[in-house]
C-alpha positions in Angstrom: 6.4 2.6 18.0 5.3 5.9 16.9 2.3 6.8 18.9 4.3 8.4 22.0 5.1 11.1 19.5 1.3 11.7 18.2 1.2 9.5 16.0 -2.1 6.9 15.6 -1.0 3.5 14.5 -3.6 0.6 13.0 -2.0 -2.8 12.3 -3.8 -5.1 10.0 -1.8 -8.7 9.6 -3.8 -9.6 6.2 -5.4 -7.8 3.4 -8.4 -8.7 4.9 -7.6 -6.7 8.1 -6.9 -3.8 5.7 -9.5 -3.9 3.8 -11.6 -3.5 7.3 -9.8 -0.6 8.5 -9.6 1.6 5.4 -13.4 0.8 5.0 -13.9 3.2 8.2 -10.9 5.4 8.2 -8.6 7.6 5.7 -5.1 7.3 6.3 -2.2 9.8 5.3 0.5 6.6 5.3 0.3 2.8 4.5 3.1 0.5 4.9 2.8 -2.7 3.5 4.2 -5.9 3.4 4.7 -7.5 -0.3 4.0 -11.1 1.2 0.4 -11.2 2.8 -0.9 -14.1 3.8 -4.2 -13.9 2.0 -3.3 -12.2 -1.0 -0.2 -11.3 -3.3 0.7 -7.0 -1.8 1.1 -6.4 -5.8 -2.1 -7.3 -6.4 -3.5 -5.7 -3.0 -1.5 -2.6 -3.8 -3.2 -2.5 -7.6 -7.3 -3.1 -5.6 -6.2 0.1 -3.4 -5.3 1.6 -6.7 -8.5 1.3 -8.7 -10.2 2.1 -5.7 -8.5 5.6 -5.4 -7.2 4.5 -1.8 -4.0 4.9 -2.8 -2.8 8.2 -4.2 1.1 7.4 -3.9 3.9 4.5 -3.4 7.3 4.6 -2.7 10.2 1.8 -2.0 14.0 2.4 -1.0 14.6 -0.6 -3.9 14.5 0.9 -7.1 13.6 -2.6 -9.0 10.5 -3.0 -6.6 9.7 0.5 -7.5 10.1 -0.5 -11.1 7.6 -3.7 -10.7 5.3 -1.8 -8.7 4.9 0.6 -11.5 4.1 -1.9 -14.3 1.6 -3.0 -12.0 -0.4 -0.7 -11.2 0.3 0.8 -15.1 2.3 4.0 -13.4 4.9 3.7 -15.9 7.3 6.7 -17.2 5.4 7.7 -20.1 8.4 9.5 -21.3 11.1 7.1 -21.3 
């Protein structure tokens, strides 16, 4: 874990859970799981989205990155 080196961590286990925390705190960093067990993470990511909680994303897998994208209609305007 990272909080020995000053870092605060929250774990939700569903969107739910996340919904709850972000409701009383800002955070600088969000990982998140594509598989949820209460909702699709595409469609949890787009919510965060439209609700301006999410400013940035970012994936090591440059398809996912692609999808992710169409989603939440971040698309490459100049391609």
């Amino acid at each position: 874990m990272v909080e020995p080196e000053g870092v605060i961590c929250d774990i939700a286990g569903t969107a739910a859970g996340a919904r709850t925390l972000l409701a009383r705190h800002t955070y600088r960093l969000m990982l998140l799981d594509l598989t949820l067990p209460d909702t699709d993470g595409l469609t949890f990511l787009q919510e965060l989205r439209v609700a301006a909680a999410l400013t940035k994303s970012m994936t090591s897998n440059e398809q996912l990155l692609a999808t992710i994208k169409r989603t939440l209609g971040m698309e490459d305007k100049n391609r």
